[in-house]
C-alpha positions as protocol buffer text, in pm:
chain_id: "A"
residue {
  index: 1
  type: UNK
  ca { x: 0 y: 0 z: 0 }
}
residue {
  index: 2
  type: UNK
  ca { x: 148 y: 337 z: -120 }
}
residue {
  index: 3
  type: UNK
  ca { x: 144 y: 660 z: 136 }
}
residue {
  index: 4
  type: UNK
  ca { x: -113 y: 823 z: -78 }
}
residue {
  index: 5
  type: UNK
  ca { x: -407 y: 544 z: 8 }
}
residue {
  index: 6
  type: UNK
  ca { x: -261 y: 518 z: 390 }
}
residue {
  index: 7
  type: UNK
  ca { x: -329 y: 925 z: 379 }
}
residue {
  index: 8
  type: UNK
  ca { x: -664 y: 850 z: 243 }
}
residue {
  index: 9
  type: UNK
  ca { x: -784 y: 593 z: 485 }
}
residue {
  index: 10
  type: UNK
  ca { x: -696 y: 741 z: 774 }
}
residue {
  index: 11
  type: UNK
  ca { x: -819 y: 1132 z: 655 }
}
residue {
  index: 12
  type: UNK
  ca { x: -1170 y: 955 z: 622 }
}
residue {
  index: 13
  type: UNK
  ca { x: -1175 y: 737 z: 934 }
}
residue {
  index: 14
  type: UNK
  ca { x: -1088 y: 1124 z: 1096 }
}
residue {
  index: 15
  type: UNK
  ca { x: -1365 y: 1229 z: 872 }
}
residue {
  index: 16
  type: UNK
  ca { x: -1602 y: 1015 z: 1019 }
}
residue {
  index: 17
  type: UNK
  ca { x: -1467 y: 1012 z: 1399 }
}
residue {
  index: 18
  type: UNK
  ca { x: -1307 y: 1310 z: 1496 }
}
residue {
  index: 19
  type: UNK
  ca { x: -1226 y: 1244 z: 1890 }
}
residue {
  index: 20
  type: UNK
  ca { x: -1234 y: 872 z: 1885 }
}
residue {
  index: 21
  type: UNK
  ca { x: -1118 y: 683 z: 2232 }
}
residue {
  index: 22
  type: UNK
  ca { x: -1132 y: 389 z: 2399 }
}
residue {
  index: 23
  type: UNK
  ca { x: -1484 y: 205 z: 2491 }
}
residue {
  index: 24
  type: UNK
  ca { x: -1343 y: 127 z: 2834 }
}
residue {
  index: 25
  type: UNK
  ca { x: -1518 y: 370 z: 3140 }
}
residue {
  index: 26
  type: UNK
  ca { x: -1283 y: 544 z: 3333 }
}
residue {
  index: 27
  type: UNK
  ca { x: -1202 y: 931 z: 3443 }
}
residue {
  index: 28
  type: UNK
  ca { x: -808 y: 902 z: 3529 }
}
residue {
  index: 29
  type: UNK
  ca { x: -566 y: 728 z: 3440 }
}
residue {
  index: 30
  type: UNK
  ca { x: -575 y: 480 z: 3742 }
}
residue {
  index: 31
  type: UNK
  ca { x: -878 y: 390 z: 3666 }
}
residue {
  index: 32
  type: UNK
  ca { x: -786 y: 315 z: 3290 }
}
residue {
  index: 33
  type: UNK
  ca { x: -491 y: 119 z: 3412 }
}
residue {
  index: 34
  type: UNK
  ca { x: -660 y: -88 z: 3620 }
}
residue {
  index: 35
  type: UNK
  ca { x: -950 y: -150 z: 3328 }
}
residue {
  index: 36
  type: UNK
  ca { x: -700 y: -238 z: 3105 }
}
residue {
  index: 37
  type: UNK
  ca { x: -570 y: -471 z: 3293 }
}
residue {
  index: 38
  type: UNK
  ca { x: -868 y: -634 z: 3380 }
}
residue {
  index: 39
  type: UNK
  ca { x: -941 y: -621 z: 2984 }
}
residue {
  index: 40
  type: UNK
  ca { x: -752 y: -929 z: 2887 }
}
residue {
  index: 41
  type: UNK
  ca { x: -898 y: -1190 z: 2734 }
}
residue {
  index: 42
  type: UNK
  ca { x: -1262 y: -991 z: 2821 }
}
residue {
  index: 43
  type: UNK
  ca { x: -1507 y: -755 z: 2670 }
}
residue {
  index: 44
  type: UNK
  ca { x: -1478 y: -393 z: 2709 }
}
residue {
  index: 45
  type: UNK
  ca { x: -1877 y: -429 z: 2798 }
}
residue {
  index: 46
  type: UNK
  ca { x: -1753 y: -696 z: 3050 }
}
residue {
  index: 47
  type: UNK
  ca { x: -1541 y: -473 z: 3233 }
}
residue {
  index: 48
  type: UNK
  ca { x: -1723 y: -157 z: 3210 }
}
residue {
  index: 49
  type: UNK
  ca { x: -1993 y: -337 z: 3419 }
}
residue {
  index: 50
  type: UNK
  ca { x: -1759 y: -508 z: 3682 }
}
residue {
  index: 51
  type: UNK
  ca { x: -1644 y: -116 z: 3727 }
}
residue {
  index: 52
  type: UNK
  ca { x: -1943 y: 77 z: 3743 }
}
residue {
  index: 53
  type: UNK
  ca { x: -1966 y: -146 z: 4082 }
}
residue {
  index: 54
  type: UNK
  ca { x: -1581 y: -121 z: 4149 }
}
residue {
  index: 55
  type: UNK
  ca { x: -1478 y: 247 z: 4094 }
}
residue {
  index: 56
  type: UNK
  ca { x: -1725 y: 419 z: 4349 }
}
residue {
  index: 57
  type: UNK
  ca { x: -1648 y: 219 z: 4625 }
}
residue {
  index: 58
  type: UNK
  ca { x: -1255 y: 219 z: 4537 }
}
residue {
  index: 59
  type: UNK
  ca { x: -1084 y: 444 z: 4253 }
}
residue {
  index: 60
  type: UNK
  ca { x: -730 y: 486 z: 4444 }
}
residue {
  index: 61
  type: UNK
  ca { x: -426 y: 206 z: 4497 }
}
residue {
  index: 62
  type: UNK
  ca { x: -492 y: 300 z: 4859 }
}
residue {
  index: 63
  type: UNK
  ca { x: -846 y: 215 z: 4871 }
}
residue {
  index: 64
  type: UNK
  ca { x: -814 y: -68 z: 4627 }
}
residue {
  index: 65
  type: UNK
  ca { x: -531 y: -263 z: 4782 }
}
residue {
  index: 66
  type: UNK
  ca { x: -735 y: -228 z: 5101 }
}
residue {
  index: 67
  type: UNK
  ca { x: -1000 y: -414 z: 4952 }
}
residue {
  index: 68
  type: UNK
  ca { x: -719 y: -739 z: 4924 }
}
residue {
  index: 69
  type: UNK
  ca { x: -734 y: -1002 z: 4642 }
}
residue {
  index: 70
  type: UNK
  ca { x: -1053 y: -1141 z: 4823 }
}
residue {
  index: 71
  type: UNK
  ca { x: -1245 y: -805 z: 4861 }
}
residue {
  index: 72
  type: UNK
  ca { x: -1151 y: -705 z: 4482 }
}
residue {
  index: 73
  type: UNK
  ca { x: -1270 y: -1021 z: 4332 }
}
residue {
  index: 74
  type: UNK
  ca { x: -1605 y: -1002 z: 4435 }
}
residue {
  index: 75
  type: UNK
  ca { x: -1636 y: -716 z: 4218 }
}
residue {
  index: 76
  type: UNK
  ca { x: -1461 y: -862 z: 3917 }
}
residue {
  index: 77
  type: UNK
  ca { x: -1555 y: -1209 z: 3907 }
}
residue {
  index: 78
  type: UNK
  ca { x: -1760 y: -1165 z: 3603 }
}
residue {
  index: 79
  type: UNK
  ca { x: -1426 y: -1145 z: 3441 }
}
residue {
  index: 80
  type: UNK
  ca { x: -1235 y: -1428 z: 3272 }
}
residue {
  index: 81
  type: UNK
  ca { x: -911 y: -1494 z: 3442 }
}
residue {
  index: 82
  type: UNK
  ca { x: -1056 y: -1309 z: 3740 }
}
residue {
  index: 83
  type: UNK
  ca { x: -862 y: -1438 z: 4009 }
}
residue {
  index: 84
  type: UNK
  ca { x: -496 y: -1353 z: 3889 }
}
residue {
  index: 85
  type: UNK
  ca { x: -618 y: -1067 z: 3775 }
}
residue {
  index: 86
  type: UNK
  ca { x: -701 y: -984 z: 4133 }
}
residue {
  index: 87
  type: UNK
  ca { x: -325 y: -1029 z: 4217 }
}
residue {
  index: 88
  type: UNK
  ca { x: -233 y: -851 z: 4008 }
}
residue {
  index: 89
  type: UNK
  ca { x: -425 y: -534 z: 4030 }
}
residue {
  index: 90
  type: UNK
  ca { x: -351 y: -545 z: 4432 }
}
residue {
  index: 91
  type: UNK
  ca { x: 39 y: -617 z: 4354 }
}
residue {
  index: 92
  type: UNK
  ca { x: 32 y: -325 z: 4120 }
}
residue {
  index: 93
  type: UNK
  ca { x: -144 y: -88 z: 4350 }
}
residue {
  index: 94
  type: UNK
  ca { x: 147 y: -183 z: 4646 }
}
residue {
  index: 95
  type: UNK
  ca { x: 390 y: -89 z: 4379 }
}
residue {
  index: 96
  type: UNK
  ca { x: 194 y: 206 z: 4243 }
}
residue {
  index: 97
  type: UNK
  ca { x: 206 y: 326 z: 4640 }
}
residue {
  index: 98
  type: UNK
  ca { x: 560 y: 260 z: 4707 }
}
residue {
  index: 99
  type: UNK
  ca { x: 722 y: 379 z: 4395 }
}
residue {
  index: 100
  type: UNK
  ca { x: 557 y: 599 z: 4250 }
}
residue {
  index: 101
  type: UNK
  ca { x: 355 y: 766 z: 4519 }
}
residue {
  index: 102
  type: UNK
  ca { x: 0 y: 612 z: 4404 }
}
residue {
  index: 103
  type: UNK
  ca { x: 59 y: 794 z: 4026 }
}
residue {
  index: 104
  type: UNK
  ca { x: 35 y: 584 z: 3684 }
}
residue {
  index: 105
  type: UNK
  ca { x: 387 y: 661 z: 3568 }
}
residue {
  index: 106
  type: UNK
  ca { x: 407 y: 764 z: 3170 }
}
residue {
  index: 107
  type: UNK
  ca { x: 691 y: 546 z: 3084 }
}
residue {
  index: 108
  type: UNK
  ca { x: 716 y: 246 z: 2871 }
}
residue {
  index: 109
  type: UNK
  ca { x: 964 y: 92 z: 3131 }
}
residue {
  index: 110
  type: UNK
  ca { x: 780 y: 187 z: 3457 }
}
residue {
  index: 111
  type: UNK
  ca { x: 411 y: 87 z: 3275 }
}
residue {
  index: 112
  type: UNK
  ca { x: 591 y: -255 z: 3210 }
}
residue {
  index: 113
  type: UNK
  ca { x: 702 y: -331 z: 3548 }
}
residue {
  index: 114
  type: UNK
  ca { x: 396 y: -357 z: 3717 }
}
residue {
  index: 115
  type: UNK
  ca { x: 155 y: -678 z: 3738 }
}
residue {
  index: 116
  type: UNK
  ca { x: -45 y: -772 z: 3438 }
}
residue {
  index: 117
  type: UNK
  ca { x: 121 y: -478 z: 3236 }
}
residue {
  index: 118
  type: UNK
  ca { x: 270 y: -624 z: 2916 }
}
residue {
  index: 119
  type: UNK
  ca { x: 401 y: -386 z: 2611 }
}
residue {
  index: 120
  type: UNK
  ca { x: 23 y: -361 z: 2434 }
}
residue {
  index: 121
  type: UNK
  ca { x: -169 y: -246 z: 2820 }
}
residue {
  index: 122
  type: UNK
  ca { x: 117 y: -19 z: 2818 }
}
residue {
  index: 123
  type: UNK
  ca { x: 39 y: 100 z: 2510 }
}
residue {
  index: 124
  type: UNK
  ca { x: -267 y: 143 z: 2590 }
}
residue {
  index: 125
  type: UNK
  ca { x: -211 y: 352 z: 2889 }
}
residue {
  index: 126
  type: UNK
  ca { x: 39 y: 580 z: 2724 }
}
residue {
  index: 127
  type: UNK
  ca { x: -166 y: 668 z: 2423 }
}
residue {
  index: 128
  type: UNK
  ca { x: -506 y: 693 z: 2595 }
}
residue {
  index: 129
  type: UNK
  ca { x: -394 y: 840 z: 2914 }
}
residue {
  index: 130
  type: UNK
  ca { x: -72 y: 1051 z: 2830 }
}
residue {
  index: 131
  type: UNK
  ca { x: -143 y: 1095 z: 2448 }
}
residue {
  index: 132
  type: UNK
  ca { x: 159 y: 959 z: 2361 }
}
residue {
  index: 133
  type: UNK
  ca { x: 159 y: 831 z: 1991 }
}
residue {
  index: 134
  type: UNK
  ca { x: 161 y: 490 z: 2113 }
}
residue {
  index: 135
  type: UNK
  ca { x: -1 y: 152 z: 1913 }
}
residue {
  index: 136
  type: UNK
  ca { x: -139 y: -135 z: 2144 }
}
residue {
  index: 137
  type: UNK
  ca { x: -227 y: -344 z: 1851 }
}
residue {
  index: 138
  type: UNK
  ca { x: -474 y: -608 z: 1997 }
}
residue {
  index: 139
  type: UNK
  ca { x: -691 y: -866 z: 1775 }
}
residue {
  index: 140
  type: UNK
  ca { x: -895 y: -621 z: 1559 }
}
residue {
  index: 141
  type: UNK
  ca { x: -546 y: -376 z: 1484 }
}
residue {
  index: 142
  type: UNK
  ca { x: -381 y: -692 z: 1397 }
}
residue {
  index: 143
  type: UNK
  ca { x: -663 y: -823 z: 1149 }
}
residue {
  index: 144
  type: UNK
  ca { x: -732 y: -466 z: 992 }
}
residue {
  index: 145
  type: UNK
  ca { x: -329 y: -383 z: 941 }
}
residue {
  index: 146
  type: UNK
  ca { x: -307 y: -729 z: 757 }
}
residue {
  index: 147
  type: UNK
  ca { x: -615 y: -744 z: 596 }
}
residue {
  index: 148
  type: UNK
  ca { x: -613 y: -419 z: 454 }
}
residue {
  index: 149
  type: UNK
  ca { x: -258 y: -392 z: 377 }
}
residue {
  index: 150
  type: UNK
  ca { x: -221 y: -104 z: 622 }
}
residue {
  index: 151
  type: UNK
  ca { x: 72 y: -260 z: 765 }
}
residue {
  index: 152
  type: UNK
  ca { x: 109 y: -662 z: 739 }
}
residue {
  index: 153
  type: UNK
  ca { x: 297 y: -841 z: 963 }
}
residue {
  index: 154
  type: UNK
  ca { x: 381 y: -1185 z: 1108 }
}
residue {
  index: 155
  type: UNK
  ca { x: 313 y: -1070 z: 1465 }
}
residue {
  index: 156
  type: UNK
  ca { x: 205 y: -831 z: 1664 }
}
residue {
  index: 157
  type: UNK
  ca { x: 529 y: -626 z: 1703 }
}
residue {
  index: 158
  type: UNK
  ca { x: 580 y: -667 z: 1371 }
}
residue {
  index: 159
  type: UNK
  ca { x: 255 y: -505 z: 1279 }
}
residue {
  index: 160
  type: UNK
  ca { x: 341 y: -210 z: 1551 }
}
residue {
  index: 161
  type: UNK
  ca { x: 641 y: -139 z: 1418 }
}
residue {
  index: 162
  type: UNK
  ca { x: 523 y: -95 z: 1078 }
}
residue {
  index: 163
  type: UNK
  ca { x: 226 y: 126 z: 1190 }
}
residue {
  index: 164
  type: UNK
  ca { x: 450 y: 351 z: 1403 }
}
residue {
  index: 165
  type: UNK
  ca { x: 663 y: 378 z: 1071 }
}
residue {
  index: 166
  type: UNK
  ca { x: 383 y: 388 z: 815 }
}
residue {
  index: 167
  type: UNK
  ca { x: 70 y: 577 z: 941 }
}
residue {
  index: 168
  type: UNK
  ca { x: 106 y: 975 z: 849 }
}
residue {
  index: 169
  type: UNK
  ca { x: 209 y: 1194 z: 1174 }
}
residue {
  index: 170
  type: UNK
  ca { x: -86 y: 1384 z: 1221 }
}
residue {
  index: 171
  type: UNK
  ca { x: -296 y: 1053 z: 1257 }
}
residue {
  index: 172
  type: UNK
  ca { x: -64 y: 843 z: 1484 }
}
residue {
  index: 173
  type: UNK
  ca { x: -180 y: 938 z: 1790 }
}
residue {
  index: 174
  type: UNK
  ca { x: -542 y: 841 z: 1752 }
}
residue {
  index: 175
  type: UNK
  ca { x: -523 y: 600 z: 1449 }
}
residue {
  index: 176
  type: UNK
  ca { x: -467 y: 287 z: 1769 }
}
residue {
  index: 177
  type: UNK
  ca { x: -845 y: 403 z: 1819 }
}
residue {
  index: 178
  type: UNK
  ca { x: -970 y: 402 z: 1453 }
}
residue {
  index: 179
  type: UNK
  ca { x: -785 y: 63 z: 1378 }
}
residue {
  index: 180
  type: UNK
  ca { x: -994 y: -87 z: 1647 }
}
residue {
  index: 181
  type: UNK
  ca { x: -1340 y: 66 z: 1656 }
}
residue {
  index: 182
  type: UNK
  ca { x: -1289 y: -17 z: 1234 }
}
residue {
  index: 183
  type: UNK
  ca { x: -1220 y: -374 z: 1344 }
}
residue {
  index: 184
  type: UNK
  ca { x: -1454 y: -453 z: 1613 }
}
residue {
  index: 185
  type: UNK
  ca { x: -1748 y: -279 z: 1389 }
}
residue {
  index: 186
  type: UNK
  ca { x: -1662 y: -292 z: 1040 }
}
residue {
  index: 187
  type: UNK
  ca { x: -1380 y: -538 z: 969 }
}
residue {
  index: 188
  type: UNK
  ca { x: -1457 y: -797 z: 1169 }
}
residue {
  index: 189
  type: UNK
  ca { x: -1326 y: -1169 z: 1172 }
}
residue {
  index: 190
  type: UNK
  ca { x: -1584 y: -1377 z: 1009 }
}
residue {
  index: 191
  type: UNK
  ca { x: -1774 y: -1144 z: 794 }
}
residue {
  index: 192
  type: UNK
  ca { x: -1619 y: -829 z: 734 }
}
residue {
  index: 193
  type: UNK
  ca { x: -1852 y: -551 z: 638 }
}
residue {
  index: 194
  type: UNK
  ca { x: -1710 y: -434 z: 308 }
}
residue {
  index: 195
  type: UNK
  ca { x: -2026 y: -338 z: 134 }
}
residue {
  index: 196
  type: UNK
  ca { x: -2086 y: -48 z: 413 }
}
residue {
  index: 197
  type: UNK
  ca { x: -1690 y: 10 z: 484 }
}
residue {
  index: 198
  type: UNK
  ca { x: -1577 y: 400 z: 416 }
}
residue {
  index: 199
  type: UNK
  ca { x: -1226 y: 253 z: 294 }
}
residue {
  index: 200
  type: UNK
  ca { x: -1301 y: -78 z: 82 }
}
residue {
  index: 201
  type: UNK
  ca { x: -1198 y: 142 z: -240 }
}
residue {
  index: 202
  type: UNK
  ca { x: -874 y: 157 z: -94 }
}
residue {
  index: 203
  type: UNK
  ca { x: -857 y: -138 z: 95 }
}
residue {
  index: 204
  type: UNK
  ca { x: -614 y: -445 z: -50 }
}
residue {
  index: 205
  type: UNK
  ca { x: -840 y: -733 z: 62 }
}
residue {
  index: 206
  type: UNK
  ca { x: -918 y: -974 z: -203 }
}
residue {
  index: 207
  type: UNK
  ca { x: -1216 y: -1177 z: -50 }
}
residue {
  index: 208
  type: UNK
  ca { x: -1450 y: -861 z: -41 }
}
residue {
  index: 209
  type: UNK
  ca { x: -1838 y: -908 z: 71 }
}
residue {
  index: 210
  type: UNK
  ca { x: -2119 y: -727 z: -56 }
}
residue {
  index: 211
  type: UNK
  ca { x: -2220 y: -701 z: 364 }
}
């Protein structure tokens, strides 16, 4: 795919969804920590309902690593996974208390250190949180980079690296948001929408639907 269609694509999907952001519920970047990390593996739905029960009785490493691994996973054991998921978001609070006085730090390396943080939560965090142009490529960013020749790749990293080198400047920092709502909506796995998709003129895919 030549710059000229990656321009395209990405003007329209601006076009279309000028202040796009995550699904996930949250109102500081704790909280979207946390919800990210409890987003593995689950539903953004999923998780927004476990917090809407979680976040006004505890929104603060203090208060939620009070609550222990027992007290938190009564409120998130509608999530897969929901136990070690419960260590970890305690674990990370300690560590978000001791070092780095109970504040998400905006570094890669810091992010990566805690519990249940890997390189795409991290991501994640930086972009959405910190606006840092940052691209957690998850299941739909991996499917829409390949599929529409955006940016193939074997892997995931692969696929990162090639979007951090490929999409145009101005749209980096919220094109991690496009790729997915465009993936979970439009170019999904099965049956991908291509009879009602903005960008199927400029899309590579050769198996196009009339959806």
């Amino acid at each position: 795919m030549n710059k000229q269609k990656r321009e395209e694509i990405f003007r329209r999907l601006r076009e279309d969804n000028p202040t796009p952001t995550t699904e996930l519920a949250y109102s500081n970047p704790f909280e979207l920590l946390i919800a990210v990390i409890l987003s593995a593996q689950a539903t953004d739905v999923g998780v927004n309902k476990a917090t809407e029960k979680l976040y006004p009785v505890a929104n603060t490493p203090e208060a939620i690593y009070a609550l222990g691994v027992e007290g938190l996973s009564e409120y998130i054991k509608t999530i897969g996974l929901y136990n070690s998921k419960a260590r970890n978001v305690i674990e990370t609070c300690r560590m978000l208390i001791e070092l780095h006085n109970s504040q998400v730090p905006d570094n890669r390396e810091a992010l990566e250190a805690l519990p249940g943080v890997g390189r795409k939560t991290a991501n994640v965090v930086l972009n959405t949180a910190f606006g840092h142009a940052a691209m957690a490529v998850d299941t739909h960013i991996f499917r829409v980079s390949n599929r529409t020749g955006i940016a193939p790749g074997k892997n995931v990293l692969e696929v990162e690296r090639q979007l951090m080198r490929h999409v145009p400047k101005q749209y980096l920092v919220d094109a991690h948001h496009w790729l997915i709502l465009h993936g979970r909506y439009v170019c999904k796995a099965r049956t991908p929408q291509c009879g009602s998709c903005r960008i199927e003129d400029l899309c590579d895919y050769k198996f196009k639907t009339s959806n």
